[in-house]
C-alpha positions in Angstrom: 0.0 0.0 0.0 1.3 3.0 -1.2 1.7 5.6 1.7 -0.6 8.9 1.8 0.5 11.9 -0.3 0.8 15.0 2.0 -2.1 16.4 0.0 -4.9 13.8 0.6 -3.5 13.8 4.4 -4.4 17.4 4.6 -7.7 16.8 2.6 -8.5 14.0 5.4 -8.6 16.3 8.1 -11.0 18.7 9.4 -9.9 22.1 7.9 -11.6 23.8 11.6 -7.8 22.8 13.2 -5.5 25.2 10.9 -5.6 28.3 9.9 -3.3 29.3 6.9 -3.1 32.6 7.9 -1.6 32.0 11.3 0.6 28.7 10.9 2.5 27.6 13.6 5.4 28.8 15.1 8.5 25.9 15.4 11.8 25.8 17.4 14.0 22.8 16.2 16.6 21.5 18.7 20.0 19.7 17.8 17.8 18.1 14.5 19.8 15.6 12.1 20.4 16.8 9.0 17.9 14.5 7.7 14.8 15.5 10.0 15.4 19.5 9.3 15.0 18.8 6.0 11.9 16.9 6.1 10.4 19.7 8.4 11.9 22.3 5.4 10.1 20.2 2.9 6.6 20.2 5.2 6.9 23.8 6.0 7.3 24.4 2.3 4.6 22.5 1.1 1.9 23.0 4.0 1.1 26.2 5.5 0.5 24.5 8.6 4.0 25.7 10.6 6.5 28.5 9.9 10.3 27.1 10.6 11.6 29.7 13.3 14.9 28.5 14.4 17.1 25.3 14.3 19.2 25.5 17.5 22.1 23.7 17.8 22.9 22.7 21.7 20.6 21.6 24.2 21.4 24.2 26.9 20.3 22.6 30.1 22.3 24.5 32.6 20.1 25.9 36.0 20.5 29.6 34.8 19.0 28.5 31.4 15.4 30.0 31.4 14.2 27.3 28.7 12.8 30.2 26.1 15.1 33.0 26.5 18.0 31.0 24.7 15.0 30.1 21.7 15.3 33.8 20.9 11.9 35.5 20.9 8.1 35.0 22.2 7.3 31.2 22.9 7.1 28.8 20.1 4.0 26.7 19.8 6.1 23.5 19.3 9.4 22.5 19.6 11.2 19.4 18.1 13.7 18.1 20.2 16.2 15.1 18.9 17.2 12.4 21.5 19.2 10.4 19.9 22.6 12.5 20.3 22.2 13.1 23.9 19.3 11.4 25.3 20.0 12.9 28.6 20.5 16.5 27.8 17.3 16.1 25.5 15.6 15.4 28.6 16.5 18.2 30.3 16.1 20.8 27.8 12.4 19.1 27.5 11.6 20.0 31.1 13.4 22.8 31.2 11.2 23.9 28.2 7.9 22.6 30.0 8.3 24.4 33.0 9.2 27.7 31.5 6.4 27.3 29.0 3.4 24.7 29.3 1.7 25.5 26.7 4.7 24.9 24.4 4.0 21.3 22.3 7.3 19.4 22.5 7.8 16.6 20.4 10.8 14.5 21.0 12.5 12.6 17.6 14.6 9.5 17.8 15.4 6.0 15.9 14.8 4.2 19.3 11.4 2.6 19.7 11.8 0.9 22.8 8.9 1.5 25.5 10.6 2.9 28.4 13.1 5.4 26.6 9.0 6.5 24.8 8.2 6.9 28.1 10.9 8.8 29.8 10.4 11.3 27.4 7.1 11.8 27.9 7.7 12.2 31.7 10.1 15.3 30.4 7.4 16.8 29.3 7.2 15.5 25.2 3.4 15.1 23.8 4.7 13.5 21.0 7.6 10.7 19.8 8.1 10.7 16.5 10.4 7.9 14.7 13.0 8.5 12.3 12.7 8.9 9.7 9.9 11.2 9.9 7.4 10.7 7.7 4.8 12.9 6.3 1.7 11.6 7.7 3.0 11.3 11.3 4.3 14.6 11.2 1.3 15.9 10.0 -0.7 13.8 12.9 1.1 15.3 15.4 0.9 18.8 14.3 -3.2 18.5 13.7 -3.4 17.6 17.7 -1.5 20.8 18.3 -3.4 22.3 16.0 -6.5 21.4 17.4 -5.4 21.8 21.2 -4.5 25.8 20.0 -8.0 26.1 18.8 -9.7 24.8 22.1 -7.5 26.5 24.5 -9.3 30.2 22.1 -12.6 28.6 23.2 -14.1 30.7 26.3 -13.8 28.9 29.8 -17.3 27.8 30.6 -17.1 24.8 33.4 -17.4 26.5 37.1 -14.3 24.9 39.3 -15.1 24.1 42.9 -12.1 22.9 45.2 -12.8 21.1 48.2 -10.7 20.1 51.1 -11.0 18.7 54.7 -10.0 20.9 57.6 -9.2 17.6 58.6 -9.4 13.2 57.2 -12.3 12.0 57.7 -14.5 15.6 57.1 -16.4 14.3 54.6 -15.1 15.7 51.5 -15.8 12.7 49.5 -18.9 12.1 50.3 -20.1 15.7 49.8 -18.0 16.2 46.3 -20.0 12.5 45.4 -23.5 13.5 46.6 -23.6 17.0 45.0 -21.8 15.9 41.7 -24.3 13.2 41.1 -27.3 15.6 41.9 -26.0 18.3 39.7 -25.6 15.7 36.8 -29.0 13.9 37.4 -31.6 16.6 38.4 -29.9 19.2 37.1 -29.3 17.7 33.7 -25.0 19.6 33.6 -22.2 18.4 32.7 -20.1 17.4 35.9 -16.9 15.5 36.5 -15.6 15.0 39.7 -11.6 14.4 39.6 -10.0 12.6 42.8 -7.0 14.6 43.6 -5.6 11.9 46.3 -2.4 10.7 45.4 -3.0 7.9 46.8 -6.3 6.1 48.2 -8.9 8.1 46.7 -12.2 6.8 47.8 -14.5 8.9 45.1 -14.9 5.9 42.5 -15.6 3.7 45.1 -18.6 5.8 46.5 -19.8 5.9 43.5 -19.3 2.3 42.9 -17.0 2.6 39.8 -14.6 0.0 40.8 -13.3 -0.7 37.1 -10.9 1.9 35.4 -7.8 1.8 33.7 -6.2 5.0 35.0 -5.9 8.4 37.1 -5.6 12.0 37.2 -2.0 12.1 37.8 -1.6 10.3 34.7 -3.9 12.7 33.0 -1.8 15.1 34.3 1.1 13.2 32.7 -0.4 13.7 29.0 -1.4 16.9 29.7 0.3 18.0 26.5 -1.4 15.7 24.2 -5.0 16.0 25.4 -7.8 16.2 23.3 -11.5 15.3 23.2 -10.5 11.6 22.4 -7.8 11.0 25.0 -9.8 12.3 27.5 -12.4 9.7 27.0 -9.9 6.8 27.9 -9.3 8.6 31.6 -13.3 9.0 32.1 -15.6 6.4 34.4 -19.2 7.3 33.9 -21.8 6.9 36.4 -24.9 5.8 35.7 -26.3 9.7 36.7 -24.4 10.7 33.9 -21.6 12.3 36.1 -17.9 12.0 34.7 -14.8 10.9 37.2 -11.4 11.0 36.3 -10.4 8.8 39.9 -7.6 8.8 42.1 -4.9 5.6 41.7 -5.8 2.4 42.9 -3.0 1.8 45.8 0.0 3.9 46.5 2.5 4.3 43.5 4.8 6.3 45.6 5.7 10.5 44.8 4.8 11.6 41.8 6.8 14.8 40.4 4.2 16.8 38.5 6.0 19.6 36.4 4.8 23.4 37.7 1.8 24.7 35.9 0.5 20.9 34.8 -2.9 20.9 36.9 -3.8 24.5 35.7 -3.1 23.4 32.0 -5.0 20.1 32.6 -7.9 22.2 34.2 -7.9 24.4 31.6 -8.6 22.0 29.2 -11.6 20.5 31.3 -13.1 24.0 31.4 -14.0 23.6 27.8 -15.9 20.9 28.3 -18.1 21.0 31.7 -20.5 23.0 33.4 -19.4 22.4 36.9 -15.7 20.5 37.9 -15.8 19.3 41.4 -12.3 18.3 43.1 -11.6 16.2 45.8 -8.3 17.1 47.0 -6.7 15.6 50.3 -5.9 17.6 53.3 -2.9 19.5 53.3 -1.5 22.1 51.1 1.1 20.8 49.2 2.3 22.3 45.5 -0.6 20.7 43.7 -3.1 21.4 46.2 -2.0 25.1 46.5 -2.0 25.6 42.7 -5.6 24.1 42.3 -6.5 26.6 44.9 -5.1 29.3 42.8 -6.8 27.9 39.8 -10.5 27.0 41.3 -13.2 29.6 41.0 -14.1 28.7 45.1 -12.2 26.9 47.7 -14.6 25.2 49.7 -13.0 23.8 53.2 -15.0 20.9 54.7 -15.2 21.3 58.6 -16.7 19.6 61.3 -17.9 21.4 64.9 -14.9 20.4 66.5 -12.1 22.8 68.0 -9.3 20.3 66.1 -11.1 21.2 62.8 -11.7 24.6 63.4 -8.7 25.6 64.7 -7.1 23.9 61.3 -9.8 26.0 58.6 -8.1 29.5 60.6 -4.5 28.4 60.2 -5.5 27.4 56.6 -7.1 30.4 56.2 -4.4 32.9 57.4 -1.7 30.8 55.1 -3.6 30.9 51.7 -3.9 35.1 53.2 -0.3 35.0 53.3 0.3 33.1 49.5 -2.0 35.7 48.2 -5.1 34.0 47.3 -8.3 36.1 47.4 -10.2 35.9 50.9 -13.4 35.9 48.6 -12.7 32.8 46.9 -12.4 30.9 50.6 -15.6 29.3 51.9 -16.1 27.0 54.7 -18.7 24.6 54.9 -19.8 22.8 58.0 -20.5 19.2 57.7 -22.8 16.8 59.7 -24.3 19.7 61.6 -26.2 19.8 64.4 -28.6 22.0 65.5 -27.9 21.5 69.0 -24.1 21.2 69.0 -22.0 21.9 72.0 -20.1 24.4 69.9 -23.4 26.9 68.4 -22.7 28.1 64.5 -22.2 31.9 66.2 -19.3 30.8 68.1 -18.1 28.7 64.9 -18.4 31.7 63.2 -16.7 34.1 65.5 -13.8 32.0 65.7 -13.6 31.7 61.8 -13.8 35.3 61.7 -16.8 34.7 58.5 -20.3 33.5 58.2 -20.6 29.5 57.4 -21.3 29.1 53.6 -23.6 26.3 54.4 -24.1 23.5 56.8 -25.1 20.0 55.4 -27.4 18.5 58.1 -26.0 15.4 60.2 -27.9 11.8 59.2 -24.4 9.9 58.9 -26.2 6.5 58.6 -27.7 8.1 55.2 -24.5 8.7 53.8 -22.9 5.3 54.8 -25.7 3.7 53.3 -25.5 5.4 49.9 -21.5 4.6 49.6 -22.1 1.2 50.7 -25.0 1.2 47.7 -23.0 3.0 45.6 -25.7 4.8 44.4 -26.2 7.9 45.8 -29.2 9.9 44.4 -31.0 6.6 45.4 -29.8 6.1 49.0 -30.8 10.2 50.3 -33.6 11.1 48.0 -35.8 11.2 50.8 -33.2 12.8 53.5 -32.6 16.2 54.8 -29.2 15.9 53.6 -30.5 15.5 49.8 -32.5 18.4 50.2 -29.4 20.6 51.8 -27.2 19.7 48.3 -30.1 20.2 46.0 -30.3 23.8 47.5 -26.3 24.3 47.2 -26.6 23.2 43.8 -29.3 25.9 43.4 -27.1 28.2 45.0 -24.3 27.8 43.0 -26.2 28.5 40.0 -27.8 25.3 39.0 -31.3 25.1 37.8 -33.5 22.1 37.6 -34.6 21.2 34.2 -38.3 21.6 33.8 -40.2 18.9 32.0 -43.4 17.2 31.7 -45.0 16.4 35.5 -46.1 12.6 35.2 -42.4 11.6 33.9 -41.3 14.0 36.9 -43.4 12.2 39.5 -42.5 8.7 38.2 -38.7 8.9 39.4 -36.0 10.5 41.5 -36.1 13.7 39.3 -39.1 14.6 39.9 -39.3 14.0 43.7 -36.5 16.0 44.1 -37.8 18.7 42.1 -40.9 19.0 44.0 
């Protein structure tokens, strides 16, 4: 079989990812002979890039800023060979990433073998391309770019909410569950819940989604190569119609994630929900601190106990101190009582804010819907499901009206009563 001509590969894809007018912009880095003049050739033949530089050392040194030594504003790929110093490659790939996420890097070698495809990709490469390059791959890769450049112009539409314990066992999970599902289900948006725990997440197991292939730090991992149909493989879908992108399975030990990967990752999701509700773990670590930067609200899940209390007011007075706005902060108070020994005016003197909103206590509710692993159907009936239907309200969701005998012959339209 004959391979494709470069002109019926561009005539088999979607003309919406390129624009002639505003090809783009490519840094080449310690290329073979043979590979610049492949990219020559394309660049000459498809308007699709414009050749910018061909640089000839890797410059990996510490005082190396990764794009002042590419001479000019940020390219939108570069091409980095591997095969003369896989090493240095490397590093000049993460040196590049971290300076500049949105920059595409693909890395170019003769080597196929797995882990060496791997390792680059943990530098920060979206693409490996094998010598010698051919046409259509190059032109596959530089259609995903393409088409990531034209999504990332598409306004931010999802609503991000963050939510942390003020201390373990808060219920975070159970609250980011309950309200995900009932903002998917009665309120007919699109929702995805992503478990931020590094290690034993609980969220797919609430929602009884035992069976997925992987997690959000390995989203995290592609973050360069997402598109609509990558995304799809890191997905679980419950049967409410809510999206999870879950935490990993056991604990695969520290993961370095490269600065700037969760905003770029949540970026992306932005394009593509209505609401994005994270489960993150207690703690503010680098990730955790930069999804708080990133969220639209921080919600901090607290009991009516002085060890969690006292934690939400030193949280409070550090994220003060890293700059974050105080606006963006919001505690809510989980498994409230009405007759507490600590009243809500003393909670809230202590916090030094009014209480965003306090999810009623009726704990053998909630343990029954994990163990179901179907919320929606476990609390239809409770004062809790009431409490999140009105958050979801408050935080701008609005049930879908339809026709009143499908409404009263399920959960939809109970809830909506």
């Amino acid at each position: 079989m004959n391979p494709m001509s470069l002109k019926e590969a561009l005539n088999s894809f979607p003309r919406e990812n390129f624009s002639n007018s505003d090809p783009l912009s490519v840094v080449g880095i310690c290329l073979d002979e043979q590979t610049w003049t492949v990219l020559k050739s394309f660049a000459e033949s498809a308007p699709l890039i414009r050749l910018r530089s061909h640089l000839s050392e890797y410059r990996v040194q510490e005082t190396d800023t990764g794009t002042e030594w590419m001479a000019g504003p940020k390219p939108e790929i570069c091409i980095v060979d591997f095969d003369r110093d896989r090493r240095k490659a490397a590093l000049a790939a993460e040196n590049i990433h971290g300076a500049s996420p949105d920059t595409a890097i693909f890395a170019v070698s003769a080597d196929a073998q797995p882990d060496l495809i791997i390792q680059a990709m943990r530098s920060g490469c979206s693409e490996y391309l094998l010598k010698p390059i051919g046409r259509e791959q190059l032109l596959n890769a530089v259609a995903r770019v393409g088409g990531r450049r034209k999504e990332r112009a598409q306004p931010f539409r999802a609503h991000v909410l963050a939510f942390m314990g003020a201390k373990g066992g808060c219920g975070v999970t159970s609250v980011v569950t309950q309200l995900g599902v009932l903002l998917a289900n009665t309120f007919s948006k699109r929702t995805l819940v992503v478990d931020l725990h590094s290690d034993f997440g609980d969220a797919a197991l609430y929602l009884g989604l035992t069976r997925h292939r992987y997690h959000f730090f390995e989203l995290i991992e592609n973050t360069d190569r997402l598109d609509a149909e990558l995304l799809q493989s890191f997905l679980a879908r419950h049967s409410s119609g809510l999206d999870l992108v879950p935490a990993p399975e056991g604990n695969d030990g520290p993961r370095r994630i490269l600065p700037g990967a969760v905003a770029q990752t949540f970026d992306f999701l932005r394009t593509r929900y209505d609401y994005i509700l994270v489960d993150m773990p207690p703690g503010l670590s680098d990730e955790n601190l930069e999804m708080v930067r990133h969220c639209d609200q921080f919600l901090m899940v607290a009991l009516a106990e002085v060890s969690a209390l006292r934690n939400v007011v030193r949280q409070f007075n550090y994220l003060t101190h890293k700059e974050i706005p105080p606006e963006r902060f919001r505690v809510v108070l989980n498994r409230h009582q009405k007759r507490s020994l600590i009243t809500d005016g003393e909670i809230e003197k202590t916090l030094g804010q009014k209480l965003f909103w306090k999810i009623p206590n009726q704990y053998a509710h909630i343990v029954k819907a994990i163990n179901g692993g179907e919320p929606i159907a476990q609390l239809s009936t409770s004062e809790v499901a009431k409490s999140l239907t009105d958050l979801a309200m408050h935080l701008g969701a609005k049930p879908i009206a339809t026709d009143k005998k499908k409404d009263n012959a399920g959960l939809r339209g109970f809830l909506g009563r």
